[in-house]
C-alpha positions in Angstrom: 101.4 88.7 69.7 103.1 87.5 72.7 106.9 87.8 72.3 109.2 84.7 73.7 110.9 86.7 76.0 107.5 88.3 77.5 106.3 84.7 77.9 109.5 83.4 80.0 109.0 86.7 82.3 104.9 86.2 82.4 106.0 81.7 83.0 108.0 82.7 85.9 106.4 85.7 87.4 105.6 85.9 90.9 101.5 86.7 90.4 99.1 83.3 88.9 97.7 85.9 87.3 100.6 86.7 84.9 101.5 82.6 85.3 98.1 81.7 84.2 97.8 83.7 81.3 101.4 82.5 79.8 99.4 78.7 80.5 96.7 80.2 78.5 98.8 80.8 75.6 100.6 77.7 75.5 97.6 75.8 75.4 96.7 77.5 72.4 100.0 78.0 70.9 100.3 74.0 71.0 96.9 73.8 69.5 96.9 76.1 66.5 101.2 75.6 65.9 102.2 74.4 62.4 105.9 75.1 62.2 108.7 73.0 63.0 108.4 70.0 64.8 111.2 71.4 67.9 109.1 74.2 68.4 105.8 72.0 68.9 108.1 69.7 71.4 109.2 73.1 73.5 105.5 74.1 73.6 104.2 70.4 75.0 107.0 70.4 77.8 106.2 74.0 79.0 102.6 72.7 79.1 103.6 69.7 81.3 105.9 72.4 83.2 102.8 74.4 84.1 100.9 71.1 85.4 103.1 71.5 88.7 102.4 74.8 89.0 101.6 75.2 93.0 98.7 77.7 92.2 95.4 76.2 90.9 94.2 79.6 88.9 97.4 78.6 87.0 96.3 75.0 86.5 92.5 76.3 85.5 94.0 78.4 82.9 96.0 75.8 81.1 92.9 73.2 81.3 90.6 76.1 79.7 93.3 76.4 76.8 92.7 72.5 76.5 89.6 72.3 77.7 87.2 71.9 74.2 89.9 70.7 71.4 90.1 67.1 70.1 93.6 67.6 69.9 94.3 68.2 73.4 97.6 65.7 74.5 95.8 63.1 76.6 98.4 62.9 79.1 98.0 66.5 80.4 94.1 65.9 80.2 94.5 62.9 82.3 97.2 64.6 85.0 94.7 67.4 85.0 91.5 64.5 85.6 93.6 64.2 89.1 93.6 67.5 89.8 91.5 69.9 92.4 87.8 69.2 91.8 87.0 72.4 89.7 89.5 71.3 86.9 89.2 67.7 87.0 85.3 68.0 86.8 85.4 70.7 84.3 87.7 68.7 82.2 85.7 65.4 82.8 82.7 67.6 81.3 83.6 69.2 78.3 86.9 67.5 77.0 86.2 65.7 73.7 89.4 64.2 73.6 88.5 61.5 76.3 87.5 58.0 75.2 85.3 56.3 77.0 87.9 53.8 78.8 89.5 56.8 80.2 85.5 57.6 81.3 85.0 54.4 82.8 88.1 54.4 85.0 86.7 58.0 86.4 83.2 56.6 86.9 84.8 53.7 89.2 86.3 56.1 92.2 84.2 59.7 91.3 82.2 61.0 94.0 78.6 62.5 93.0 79.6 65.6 91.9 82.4 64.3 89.6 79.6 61.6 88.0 77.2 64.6 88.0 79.7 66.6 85.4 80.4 63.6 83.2 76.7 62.7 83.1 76.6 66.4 81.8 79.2 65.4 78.6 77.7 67.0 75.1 77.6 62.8 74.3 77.3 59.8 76.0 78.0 56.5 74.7 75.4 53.5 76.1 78.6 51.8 77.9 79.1 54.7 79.6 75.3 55.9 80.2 74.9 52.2 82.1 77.7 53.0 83.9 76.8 56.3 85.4 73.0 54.7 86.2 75.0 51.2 88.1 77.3 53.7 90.1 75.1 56.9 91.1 71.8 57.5 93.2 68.7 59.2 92.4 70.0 63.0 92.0 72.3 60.8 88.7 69.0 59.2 87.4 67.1 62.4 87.2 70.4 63.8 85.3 70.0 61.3 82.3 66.9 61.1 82.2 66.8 64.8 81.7 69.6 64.6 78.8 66.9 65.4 75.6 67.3 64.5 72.1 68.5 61.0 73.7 67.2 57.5 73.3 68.3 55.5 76.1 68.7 51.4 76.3 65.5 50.0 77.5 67.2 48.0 79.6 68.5 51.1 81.5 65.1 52.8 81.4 63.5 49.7 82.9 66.5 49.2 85.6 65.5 52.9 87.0 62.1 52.7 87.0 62.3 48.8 89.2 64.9 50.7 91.4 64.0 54.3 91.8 60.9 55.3 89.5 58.1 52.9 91.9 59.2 54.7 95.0 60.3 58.4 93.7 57.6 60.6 92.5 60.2 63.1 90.7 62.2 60.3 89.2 58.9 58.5 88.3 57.5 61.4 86.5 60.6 62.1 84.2 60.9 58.8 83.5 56.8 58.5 82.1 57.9 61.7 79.9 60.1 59.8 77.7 58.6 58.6 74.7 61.7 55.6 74.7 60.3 54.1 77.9 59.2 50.4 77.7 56.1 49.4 77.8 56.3 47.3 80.9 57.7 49.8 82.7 55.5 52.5 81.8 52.5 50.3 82.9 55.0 49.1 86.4 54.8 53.3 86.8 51.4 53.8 86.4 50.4 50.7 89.0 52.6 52.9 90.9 51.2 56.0 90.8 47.3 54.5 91.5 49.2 52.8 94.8 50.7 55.9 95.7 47.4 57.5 95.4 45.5 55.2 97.0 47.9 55.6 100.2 48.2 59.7 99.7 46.2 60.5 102.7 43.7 63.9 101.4 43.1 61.2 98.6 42.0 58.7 101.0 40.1 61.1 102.9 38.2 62.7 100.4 36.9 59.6 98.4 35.3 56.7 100.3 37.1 53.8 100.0 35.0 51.3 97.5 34.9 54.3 95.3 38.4 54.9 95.3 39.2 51.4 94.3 37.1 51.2 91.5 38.2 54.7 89.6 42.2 53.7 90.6 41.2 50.2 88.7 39.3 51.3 86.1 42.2 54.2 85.8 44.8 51.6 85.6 42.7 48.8 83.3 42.6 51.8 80.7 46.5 52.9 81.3 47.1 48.4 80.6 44.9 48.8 77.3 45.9 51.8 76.5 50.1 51.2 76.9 48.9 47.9 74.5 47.1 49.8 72.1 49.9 52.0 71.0 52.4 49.0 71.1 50.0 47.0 69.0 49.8 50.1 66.7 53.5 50.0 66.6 53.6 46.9 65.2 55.5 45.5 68.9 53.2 42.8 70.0 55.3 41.6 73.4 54.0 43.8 75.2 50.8 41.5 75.0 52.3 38.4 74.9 54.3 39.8 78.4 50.7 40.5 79.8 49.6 37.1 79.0 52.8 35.2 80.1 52.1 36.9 83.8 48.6 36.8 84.2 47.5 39.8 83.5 44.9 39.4 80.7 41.5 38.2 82.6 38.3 38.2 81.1 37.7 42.2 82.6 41.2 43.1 81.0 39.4 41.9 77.5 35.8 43.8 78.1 38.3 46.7 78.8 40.4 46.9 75.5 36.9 46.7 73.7 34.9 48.6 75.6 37.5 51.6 75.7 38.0 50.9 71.7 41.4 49.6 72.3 41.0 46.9 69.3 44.5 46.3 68.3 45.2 45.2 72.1 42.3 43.2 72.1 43.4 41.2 69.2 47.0 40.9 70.1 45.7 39.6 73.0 43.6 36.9 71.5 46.4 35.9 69.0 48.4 35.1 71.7 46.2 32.8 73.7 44.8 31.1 71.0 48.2 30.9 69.4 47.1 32.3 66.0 48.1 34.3 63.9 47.5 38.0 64.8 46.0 38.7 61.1 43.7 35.6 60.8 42.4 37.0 64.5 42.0 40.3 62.9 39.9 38.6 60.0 37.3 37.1 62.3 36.8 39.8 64.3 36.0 41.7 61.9 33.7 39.5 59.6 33.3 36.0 61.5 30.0 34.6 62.3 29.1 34.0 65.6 30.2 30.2 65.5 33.5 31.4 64.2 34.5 33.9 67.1 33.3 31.3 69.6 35.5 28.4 67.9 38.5 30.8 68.2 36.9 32.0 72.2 37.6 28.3 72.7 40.8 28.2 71.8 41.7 31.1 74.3 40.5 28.9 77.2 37.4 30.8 77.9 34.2 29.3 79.2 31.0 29.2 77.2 30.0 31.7 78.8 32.2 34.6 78.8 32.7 33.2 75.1 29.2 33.9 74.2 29.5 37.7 76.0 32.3 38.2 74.2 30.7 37.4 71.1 27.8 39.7 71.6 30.0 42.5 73.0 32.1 42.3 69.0 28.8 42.0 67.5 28.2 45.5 68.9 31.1 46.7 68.7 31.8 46.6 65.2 28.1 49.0 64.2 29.6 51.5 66.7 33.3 54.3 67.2 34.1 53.0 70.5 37.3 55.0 69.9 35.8 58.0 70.3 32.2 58.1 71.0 31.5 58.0 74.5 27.5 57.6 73.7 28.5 54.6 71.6 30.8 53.2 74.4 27.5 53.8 76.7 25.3 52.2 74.3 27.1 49.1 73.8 27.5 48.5 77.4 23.7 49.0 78.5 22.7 47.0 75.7 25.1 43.9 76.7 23.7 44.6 80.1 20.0 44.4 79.6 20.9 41.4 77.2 22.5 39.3 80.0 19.9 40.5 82.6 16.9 39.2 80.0 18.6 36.1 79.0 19.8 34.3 82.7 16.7 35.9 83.9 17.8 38.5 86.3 20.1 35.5 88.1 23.9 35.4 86.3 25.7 32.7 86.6 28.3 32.4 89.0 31.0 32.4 85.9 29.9 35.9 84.4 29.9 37.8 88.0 33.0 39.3 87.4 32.2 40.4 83.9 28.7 41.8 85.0 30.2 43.4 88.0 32.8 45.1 85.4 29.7 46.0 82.9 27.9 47.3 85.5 30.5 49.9 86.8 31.6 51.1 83.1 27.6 51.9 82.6 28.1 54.1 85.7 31.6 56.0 84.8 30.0 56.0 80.7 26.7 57.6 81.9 28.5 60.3 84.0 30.6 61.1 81.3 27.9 61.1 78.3 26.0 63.3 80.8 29.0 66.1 81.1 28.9 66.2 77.3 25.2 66.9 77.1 25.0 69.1 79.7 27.3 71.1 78.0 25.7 71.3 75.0 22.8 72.1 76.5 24.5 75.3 78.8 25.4 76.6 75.4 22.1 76.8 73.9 21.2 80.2 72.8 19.5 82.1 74.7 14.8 82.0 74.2 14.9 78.2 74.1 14.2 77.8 77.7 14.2 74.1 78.7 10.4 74.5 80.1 10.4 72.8 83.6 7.6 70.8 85.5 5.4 72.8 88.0 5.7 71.2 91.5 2.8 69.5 92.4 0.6 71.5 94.5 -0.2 70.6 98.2 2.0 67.7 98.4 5.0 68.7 101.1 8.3 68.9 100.0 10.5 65.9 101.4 13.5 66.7 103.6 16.7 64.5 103.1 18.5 64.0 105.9 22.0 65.9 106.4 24.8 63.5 105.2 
């Protein structure tokens, strides 16, 4: 217990030590005092006398008194908002008693640092989470994205990803870790990371350049299906209908979703260029005869003959888990394959190229990855059931490849 006479001679010493600490108690004496009405008026003007205190330890001390209680008087908080940079960001920070208007006049004229510490508040309102994001750079961006156990606007979360996400690696990867990021922006990243890749120089160097293409295409086909698929499953079907307003559903896009297993996507799709209903499409997939998914094919705008692949490819699809089986995903694709290949002959029409060209390369990527899972099965077989290999054949030489 601090005596009244004690605190004059500690309010007007000559050390900011001793000056501080009688700020120190003010501040709390203000906050916790229940008496008489005088006294509380005597407490605020000593804390307004101790705002023009010419040492800034002084100054600190009273804003720490302040510094987390509700009922801190706004006017000191805001004198003390003006003050040297280590109270006035501290304050900005931590004080609950500022409302967002007193926020938003901050954010205006603050430098970095001083948005940096009100980025940092324990909460952010969306007004002032925009405003932050409008005003600051990158190092801001990373700042809120980084604030967990927050769902941001999508509008905000698709602002930084157009502005600094497709450029910025850093900023592009926290934004891809946040489950509240939109769809379309999610797939704008990933289109962003195969392009980044694509131009990364030991990337480009190490995988010849047809190659790369396909495996960043395929990559980012499965990232467009996949992004649908879990926004199908969520019951938010504009993320399909955005993909068909820009052109981004072709016929490859299509084998995709159902090659990969991605069947909600697939139908969204359909519903929206044939303009019908997502649960009829849903009905016919699943049980319609072959005119029936051709009759609704039509109504997509699809030739006759991508209609009939298509029609084939569900056929196929529906005896086998192209979720999860990567033999069944194989299966399905050789067998459309050799079905096309025996049907025009060996000579596709101009209008199934593309498709074939697309089957084609998925029979590749499926093989090599059916393989890994057999080979590994078959490294782990016990040991006395030697796989028994051929004998070379005796007196024929042994052919040299040439050295790549």
């Amino acid at each position: 217990m601090v005596g009244y006479q004690d605190f004059v001679a500690l309010s007007q010493s000559r050390d900011s030590e001793e000056r501080g600490r009688a700020a120190h108690i003010a501040a709390l004496a203000y906050l916790s005092h229940s008496g008489p009405a005088d006294e509380h008026a005597a407490l605020y003007a000593s804390l307004i006398d101790f705002l023009d205190d010419p040492s800034v330890r002084v100054r600190g001390a009273l804003a720490y008194g302040l510094l987390h209680a509700t009922e801190a008087p706004r006017p000191l908080l805001l004198a003390l908002l003006q003050d040297s940079p280590v109270i006035s960001r501290a304050v900005a920070q931590y004080s609950p008693a500022l409302v967002d208007a007193d926020l938003m006049v901050l954010i205006r004229s603050a430098d970095e640092p001083m948005l940096l510490a009100v980025a940092q508040r324990e909460r952010l309102s969306t007004r002032v989470t925009e405003a932050l994001v409008a005003t600051g750079g990158r190092a801001l961006a990373l700042k809120i994205l980084s604030r967990d156990g927050e769902t941001l606007p999508a509008e905000l979360l698709a602002r930084i990803a157009s502005e600094h996400g497709v450029e910025d690696a850093e900023v592009r990867g926290a934004l891809l870790a946040r489950h509240d990021l939109p769809a379309a922006s999610r797939l704008l990243l990933v289109q962003s990371v195969a392009a980044a890749l694509r131009a990364t120089r030991i990337v480009a160097g190490a995988v010849a350049a047809p190659r790369l293409d396909r495996i960043l295409r395929d990559a980012t086909d499965t990232a467009l299906t996949g992004i649908g698929e879990t926004e199908a499953a969520a019951g938010r079907a504009p993320y399909a209908a955005d993909m068909v307003e820009t052109d981004m559903v072709s016929t490859r896009v299509l084998l995709h979703a159902i090659v990969q297993g991605h069947v909600l996507f697939f139908a969204d799709c359909v519903a929206e260029l044939a303009e019908t209903p997502r649960d009829k499409v849903f009905t016919l997939l699943e049980h319609g005869s072959r005119a029936a998914l051709n009759a609704l094919f039509v109504r997509c705008g699809l030739n006759e003959a991508v209609r009939n692949m298509l029609a084939r490819l569900i056929a196929h699809a529906r005896a086998a888990d192209l979720a999860d089986d990567l033999s069944a995903r194989h299966f399905v694709v050789t067998a459309l394959t050799e079905e096309l290949i025996a049907e025009h002959r060996g000579n596709i029409p101009p209008e199934l190229e593309e498709a074939f060209t697309y089957l084609s390369e998925q029979n590749v990527i499926l093989a090599r990855r059916a393989a890994r899972g057999v080979m590994a099965g078959f490294a782990a077989t016990p040991a006395g059931n030697e796989l028994a290999l051929p004998e070379p054949y005796a007196g024929e030489p042994i052919l040299a490849l040439p050295a790549a």
